[in-house]
OpenMM code with the backbone's topology and positions (N, CA, C; nanometers):
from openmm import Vec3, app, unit

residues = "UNK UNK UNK UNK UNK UNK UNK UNK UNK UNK UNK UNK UNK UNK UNK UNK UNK UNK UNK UNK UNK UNK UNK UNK UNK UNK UNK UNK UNK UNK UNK UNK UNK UNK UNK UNK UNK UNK UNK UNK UNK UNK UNK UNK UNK UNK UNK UNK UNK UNK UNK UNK UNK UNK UNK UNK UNK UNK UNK UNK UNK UNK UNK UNK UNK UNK UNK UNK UNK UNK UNK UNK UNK UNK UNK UNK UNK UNK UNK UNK UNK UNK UNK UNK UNK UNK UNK UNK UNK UNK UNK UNK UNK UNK UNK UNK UNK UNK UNK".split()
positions = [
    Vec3(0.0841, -0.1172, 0.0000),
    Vec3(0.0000, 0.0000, 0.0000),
    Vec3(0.0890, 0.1241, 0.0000),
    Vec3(0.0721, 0.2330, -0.0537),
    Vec3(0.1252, 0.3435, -0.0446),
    Vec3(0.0804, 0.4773, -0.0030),
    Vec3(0.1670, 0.5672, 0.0385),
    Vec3(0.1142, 0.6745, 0.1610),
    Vec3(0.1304, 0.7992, 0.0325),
    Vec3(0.0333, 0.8337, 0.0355),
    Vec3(-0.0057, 0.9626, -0.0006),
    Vec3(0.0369, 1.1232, 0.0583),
    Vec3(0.0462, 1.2174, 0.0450),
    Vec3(0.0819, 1.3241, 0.0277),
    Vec3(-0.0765, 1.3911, 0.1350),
    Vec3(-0.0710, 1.4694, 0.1961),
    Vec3(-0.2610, 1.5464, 0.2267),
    Vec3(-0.2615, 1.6777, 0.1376),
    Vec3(-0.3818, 1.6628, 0.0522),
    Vec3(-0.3558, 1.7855, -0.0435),
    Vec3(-0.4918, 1.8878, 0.0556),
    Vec3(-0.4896, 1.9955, -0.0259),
    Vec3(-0.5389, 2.1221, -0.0203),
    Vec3(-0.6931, 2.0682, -0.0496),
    Vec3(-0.8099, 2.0920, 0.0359),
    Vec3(-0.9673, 2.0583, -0.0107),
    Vec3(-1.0059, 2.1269, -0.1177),
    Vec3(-0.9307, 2.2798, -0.1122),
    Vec3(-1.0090, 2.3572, -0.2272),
    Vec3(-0.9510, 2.3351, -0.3347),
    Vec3(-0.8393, 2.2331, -0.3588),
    Vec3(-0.8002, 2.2070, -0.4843),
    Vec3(-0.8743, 2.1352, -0.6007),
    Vec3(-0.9468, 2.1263, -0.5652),
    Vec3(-1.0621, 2.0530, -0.6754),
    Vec3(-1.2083, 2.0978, -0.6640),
    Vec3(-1.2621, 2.1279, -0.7976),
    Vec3(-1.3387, 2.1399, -0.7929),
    Vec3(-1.5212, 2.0922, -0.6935),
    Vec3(-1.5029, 1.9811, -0.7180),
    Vec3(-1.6244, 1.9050, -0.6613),
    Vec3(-1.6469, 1.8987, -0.5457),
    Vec3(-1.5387, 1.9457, -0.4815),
    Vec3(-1.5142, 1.9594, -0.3454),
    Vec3(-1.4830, 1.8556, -0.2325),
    Vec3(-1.4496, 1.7421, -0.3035),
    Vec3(-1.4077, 1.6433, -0.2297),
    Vec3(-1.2726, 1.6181, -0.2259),
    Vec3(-1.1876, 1.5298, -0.1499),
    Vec3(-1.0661, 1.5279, -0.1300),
    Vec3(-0.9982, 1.5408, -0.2396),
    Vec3(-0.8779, 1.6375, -0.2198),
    Vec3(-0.7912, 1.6411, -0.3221),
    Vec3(-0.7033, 1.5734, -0.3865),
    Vec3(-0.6728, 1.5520, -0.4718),
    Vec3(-0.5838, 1.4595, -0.5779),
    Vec3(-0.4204, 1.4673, -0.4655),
    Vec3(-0.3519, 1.3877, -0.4048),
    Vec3(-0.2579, 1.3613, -0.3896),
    Vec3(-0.1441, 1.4800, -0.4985),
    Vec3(-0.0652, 1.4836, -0.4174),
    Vec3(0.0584, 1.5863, -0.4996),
    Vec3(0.1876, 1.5515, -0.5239),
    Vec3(0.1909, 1.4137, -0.4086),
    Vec3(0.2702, 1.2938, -0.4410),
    Vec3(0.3018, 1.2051, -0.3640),
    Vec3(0.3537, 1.0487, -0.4546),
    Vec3(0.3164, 0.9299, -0.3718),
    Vec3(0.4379, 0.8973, -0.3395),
    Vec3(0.4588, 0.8199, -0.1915),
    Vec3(0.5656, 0.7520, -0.1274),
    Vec3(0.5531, 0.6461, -0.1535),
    Vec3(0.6627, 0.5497, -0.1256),
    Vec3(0.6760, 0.3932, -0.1206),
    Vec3(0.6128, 0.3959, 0.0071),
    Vec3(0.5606, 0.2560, 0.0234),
    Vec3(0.4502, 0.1834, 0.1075),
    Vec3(0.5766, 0.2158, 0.2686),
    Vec3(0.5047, 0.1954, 0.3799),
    Vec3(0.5690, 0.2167, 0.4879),
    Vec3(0.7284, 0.3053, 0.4914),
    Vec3(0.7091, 0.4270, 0.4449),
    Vec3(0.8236, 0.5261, 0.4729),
    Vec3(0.7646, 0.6054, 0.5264),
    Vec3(0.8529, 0.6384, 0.6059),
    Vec3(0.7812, 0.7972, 0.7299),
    Vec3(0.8755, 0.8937, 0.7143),
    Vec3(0.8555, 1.0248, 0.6614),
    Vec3(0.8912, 1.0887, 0.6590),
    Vec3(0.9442, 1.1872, 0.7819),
    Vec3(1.0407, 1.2553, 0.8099),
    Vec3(1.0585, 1.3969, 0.9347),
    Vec3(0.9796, 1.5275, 0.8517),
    Vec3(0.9468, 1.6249, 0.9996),
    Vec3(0.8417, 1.7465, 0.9565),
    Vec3(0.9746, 1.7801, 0.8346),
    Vec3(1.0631, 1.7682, 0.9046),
    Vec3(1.1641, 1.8570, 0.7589),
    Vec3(1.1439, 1.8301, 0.6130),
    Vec3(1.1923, 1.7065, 0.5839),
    Vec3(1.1943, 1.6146, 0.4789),
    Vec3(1.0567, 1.6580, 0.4371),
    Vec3(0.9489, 1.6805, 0.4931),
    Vec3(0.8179, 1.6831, 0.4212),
    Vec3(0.7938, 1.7996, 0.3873),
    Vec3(0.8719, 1.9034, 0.4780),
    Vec3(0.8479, 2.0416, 0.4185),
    Vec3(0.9475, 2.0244, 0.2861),
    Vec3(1.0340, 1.9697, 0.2848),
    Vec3(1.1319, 2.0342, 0.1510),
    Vec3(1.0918, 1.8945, 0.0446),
    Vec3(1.0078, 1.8481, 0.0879),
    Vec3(0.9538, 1.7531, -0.0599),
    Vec3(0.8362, 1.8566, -0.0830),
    Vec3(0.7791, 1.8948, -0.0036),
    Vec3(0.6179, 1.9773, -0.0429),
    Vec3(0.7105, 2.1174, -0.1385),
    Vec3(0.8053, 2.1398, -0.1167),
    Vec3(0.8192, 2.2569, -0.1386),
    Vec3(0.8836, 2.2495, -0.2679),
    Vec3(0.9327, 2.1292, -0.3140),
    Vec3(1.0134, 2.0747, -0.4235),
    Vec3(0.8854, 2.0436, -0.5177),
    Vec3(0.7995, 1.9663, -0.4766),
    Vec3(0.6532, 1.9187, -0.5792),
    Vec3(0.5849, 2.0417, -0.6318),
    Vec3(0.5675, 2.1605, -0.5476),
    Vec3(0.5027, 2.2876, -0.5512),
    Vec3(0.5791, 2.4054, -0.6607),
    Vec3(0.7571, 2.3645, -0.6895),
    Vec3(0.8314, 2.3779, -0.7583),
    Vec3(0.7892, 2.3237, -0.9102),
    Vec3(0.8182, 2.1859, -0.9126),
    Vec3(0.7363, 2.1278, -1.0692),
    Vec3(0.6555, 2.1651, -1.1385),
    Vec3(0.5278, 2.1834, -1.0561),
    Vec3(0.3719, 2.2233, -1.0296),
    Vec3(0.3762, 2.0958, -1.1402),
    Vec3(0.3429, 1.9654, -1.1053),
    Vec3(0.3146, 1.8603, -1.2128),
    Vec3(0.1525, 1.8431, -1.1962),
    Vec3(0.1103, 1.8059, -1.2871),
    Vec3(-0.0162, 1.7807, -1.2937),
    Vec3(-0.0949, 1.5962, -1.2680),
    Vec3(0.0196, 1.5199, -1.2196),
    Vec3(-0.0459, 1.4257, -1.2093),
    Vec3(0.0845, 1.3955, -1.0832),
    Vec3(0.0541, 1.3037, -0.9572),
    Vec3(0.1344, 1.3387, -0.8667),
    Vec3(0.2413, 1.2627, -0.9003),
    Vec3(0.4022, 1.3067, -0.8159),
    Vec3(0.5355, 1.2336, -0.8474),
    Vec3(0.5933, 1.1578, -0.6978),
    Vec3(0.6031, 1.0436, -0.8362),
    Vec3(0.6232, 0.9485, -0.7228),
    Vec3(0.8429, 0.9784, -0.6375),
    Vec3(0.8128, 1.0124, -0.5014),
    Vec3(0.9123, 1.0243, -0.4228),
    Vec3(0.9676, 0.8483, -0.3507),
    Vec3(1.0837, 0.8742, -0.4269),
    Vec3(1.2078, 0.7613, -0.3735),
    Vec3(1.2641, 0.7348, -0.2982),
    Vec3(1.2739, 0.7011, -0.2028),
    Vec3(1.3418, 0.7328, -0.0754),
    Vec3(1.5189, 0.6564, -0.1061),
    Vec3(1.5804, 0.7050, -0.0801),
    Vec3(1.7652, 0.6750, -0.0899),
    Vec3(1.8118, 0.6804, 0.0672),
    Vec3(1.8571, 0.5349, 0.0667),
    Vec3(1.9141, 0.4776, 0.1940),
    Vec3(2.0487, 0.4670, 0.1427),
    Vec3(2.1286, 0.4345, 0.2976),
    Vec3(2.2748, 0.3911, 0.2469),
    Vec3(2.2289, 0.2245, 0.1673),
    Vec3(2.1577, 0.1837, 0.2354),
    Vec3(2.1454, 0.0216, 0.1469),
    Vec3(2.1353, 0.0194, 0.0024),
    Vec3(2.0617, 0.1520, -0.0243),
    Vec3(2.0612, 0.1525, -0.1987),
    Vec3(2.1777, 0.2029, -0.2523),
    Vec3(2.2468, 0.2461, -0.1644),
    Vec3(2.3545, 0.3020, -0.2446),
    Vec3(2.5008, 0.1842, -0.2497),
    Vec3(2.4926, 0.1326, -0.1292),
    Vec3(2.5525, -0.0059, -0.0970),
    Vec3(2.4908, -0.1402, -0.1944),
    Vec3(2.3959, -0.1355, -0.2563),
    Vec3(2.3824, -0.2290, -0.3596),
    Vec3(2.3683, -0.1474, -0.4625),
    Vec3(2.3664, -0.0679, -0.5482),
    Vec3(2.4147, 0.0129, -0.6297),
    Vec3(2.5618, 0.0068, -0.6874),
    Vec3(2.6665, 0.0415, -0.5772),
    Vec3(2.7607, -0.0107, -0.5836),
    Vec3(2.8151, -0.1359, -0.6416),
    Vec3(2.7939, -0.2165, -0.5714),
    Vec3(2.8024, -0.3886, -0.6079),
    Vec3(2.7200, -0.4316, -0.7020),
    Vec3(2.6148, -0.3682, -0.7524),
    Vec3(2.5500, -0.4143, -0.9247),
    Vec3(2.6737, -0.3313, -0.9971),
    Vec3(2.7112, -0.1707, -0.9608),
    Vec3(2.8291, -0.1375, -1.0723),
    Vec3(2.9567, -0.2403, -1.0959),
    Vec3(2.9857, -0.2431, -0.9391),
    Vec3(3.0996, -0.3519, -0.9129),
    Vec3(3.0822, -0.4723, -1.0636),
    Vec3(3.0273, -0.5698, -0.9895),
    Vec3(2.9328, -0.6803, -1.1021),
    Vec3(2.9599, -0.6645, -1.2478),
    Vec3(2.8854, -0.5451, -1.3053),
    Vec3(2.9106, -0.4812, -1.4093),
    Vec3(3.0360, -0.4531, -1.4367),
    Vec3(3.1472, -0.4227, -1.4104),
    Vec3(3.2242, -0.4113, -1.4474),
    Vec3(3.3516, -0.5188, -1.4686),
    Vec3(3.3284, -0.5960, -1.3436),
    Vec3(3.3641, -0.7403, -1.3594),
    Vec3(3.3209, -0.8301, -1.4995),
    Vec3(3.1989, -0.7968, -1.5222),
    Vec3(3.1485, -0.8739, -1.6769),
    Vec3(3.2113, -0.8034, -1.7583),
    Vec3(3.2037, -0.6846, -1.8004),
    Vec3(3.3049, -0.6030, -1.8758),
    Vec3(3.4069, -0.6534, -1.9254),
    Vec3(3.4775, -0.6722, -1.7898),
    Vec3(3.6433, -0.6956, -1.8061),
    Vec3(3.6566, -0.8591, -1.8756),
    Vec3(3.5587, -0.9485, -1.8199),
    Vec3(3.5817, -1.0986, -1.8756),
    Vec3(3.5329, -1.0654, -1.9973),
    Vec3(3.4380, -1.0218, -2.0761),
    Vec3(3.3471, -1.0138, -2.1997),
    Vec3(3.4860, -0.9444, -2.2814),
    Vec3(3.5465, -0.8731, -2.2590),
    Vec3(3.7038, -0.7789, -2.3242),
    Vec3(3.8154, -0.8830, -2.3575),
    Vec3(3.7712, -0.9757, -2.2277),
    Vec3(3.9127, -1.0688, -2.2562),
    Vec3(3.8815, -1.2192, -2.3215),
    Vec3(3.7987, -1.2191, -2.3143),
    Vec3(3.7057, -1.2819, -2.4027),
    Vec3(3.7396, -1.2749, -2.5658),
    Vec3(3.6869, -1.2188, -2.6118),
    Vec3(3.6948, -1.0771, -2.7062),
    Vec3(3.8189, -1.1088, -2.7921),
    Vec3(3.9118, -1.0790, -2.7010),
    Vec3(4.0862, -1.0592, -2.7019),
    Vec3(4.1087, -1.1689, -2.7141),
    Vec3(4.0857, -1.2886, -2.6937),
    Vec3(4.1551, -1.4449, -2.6913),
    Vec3(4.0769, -1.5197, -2.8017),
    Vec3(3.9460, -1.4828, -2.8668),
    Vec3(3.8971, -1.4571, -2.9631),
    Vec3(3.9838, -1.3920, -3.0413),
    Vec3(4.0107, -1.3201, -3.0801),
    Vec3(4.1056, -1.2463, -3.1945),
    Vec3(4.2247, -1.3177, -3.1773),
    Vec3(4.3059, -1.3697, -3.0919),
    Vec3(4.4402, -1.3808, -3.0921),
    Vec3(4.4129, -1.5653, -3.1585),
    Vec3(4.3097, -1.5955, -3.1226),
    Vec3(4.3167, -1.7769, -3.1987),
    Vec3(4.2539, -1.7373, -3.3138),
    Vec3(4.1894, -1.6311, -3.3690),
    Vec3(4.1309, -1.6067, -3.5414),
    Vec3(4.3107, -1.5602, -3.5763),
    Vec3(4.3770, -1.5221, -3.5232),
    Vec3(4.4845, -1.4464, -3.5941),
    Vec3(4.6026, -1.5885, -3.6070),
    Vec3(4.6260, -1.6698, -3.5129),
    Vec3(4.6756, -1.7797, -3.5138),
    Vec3(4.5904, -1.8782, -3.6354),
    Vec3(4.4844, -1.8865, -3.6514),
    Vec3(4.4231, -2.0046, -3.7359),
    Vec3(4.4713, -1.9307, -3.8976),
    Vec3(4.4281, -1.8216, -3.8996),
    Vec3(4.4778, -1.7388, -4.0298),
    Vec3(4.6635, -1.7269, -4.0416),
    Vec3(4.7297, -1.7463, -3.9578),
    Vec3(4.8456, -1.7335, -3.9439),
    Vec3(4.8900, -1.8674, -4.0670),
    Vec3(4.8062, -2.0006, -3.9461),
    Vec3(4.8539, -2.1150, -3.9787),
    Vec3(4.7841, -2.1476, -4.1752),
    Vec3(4.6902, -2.1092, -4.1914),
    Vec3(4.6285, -2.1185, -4.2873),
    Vec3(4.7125, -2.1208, -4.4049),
    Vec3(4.8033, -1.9588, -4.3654),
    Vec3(4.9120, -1.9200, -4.5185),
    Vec3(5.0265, -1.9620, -4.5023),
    Vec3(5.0575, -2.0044, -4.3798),
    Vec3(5.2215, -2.1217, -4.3884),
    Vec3(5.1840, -2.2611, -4.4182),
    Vec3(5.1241, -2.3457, -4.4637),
    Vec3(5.0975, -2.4893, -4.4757),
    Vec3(5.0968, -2.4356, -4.6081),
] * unit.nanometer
topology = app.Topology()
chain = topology.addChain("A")
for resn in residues:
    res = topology.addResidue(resn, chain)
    for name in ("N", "CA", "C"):
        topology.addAtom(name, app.Element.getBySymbol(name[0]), res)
């Protein structure tokens, strides 16, 4: 389930609750701070349909890391790969024109 934003009543016409201004991931609690400077950041956009807010932990940034890590590890084997590939096409063509 996800936590909603409390909008303004008179923001809509019909007069019933207002359209959200933007959505959190399910169980995050925000500080009064954090909520003033997201309200004040959304009110910035002025988007018309609400934006969804991300929350960034050290954990995301700590597996972030280690998917780049990962990634770059495949890199390096897929290169050398690659490279040992070319060096047995250059040997088979080598051998091809001396026989």
């Amino acid at each position: 389930m996800e936590e909603t934003s409390d909008g303004s009543p008179n923001s809509k016409d019909s007069g019933g609750p207002a359209e959200p201004s933007y959505i959190l991931p399910g169980m995050s609690g925000l500080s009064r701070s954090q909520k003033k400077i997201i309200e004040a950041k959304v009110r910035a956009i002025k988007s018309e349909v609400p934006i969804y807010i991300a929350i960034m932990r050290k954990t995301n940034a700590a597996v972030s890391k280690l998917v780049s890590s990962m990634l770059l590890q495949m890199l390096k084997l897929l290169l050398y790969i690659f490279v040992l590939q070319i060096v047995v096409f250059y040997h088979v063509l080598v051998n091809m024109f001396l026989v």
